[in-house]
matplotlib code that plots the C-alpha trace (Angstrom):
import matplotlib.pyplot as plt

x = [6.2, 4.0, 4.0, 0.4, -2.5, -5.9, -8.9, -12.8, -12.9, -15.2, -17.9, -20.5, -24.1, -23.7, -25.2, -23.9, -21.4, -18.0, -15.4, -11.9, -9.2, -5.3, -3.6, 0.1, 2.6, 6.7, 5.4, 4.1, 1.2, 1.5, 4.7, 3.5, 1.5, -1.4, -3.2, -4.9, -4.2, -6.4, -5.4, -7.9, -7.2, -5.4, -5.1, -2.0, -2.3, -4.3, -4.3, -7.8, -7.4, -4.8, -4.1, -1.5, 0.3, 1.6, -1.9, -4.6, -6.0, -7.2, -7.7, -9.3, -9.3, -11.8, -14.3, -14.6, -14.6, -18.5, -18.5, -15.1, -13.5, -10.1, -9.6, -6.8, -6.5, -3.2, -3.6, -4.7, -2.6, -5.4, -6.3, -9.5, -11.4, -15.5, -16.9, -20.7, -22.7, -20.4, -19.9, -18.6, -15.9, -14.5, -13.9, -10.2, -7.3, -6.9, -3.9, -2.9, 0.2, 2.3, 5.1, 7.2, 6.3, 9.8, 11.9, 11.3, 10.6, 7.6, 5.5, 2.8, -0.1, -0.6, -4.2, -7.5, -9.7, -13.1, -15.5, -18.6, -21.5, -24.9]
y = [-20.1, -17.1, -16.4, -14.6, -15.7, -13.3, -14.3, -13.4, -10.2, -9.0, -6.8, -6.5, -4.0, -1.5, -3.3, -6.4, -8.4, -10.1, -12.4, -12.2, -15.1, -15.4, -18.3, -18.1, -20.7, -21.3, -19.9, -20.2, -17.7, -18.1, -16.2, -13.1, -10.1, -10.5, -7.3, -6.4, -3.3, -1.5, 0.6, 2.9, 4.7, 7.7, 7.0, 5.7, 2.0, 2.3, 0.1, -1.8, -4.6, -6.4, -9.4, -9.5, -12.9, -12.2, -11.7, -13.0, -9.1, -7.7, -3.6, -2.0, 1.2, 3.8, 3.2, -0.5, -1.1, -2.1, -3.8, -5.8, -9.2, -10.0, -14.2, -16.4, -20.1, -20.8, -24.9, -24.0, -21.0, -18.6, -15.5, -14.1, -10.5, -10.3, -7.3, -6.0, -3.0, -2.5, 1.2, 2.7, 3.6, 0.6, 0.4, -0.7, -3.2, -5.4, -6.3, -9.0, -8.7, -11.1, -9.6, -11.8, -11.1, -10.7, -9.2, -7.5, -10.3, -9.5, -10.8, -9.1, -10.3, -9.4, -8.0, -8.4, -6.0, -5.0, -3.1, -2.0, -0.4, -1.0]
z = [-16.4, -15.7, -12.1, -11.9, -13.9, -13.4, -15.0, -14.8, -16.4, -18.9, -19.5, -16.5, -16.3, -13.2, -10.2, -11.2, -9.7, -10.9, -9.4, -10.3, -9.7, -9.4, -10.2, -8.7, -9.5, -9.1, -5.5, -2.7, -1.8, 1.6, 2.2, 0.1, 0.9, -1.7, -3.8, -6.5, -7.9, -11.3, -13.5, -15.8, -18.7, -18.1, -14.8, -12.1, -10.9, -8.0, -4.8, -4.6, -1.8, 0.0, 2.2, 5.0, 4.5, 8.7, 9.8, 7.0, 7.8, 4.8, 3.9, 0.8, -1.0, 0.2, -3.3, -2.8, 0.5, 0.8, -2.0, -2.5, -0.5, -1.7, -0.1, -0.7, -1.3, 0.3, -0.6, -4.3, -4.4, -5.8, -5.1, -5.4, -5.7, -5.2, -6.0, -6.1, -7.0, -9.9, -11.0, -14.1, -13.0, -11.4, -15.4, -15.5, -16.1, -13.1, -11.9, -9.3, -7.0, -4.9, -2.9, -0.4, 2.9, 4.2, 1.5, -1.7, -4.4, -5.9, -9.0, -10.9, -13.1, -16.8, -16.3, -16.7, -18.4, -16.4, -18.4, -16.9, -18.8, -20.4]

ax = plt.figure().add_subplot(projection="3d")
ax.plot(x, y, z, "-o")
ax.set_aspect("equal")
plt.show()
């Protein structure tokens, strides 16, 4: 059983919009800090947008923060990523991220590829 399951990826125009979703299982999201993390060629995995099991606070990385919501469905056990006004280079494999909020299990996603262009 794969613990993280992203899907919604694909190739989107700039300007448009895509919604990426997490599906966790063997877990409970809950208990875990939630992320999403993307990584583009060439480049380190970079931190996009997190959410705080503790608090339900959420923060996001300094090129997405207008135009990205990370939310959680803590009864369906999904995580989700919204993003708009989509830029070329938000062109990248998308990771999701699931560590235990009070110890250092943690779980990561296969990917999702997010292409945009014209």
């Amino acid at each position: 059983q794969v613990p993280l399951v992203e899907s919604g990826g694909g190739l989107v125009p700039p300007g448009g919009s895509l919604r990426l979703s997490c599906s966790a299982s063997g877990f409970a999201i809950n208990k875990y800090h939630m992320r999403w993390y993307r990584q583009a060629p060439g480049q380190e995995r970079e931190l996009v947008a997190n959410s705080n099991a503790h608090d339900d606070s959420t923060n996001y990385a300094e090129g997405v923060k207008d135009r990205a919501t990370i939310s959680r469905d803590n009864g369906e056990n999904m995580l989700y990523l919204q993003m708009t006004n989509m830029k070329p280079e938000d062109t990248a494999v998308y990771y999701c991220y699931a560590r235990y909020a009070w110890g250092d299990r943690e779980y990561w996603g296969q990917g999702t590829q997010v292409t945009v262009s014209s």
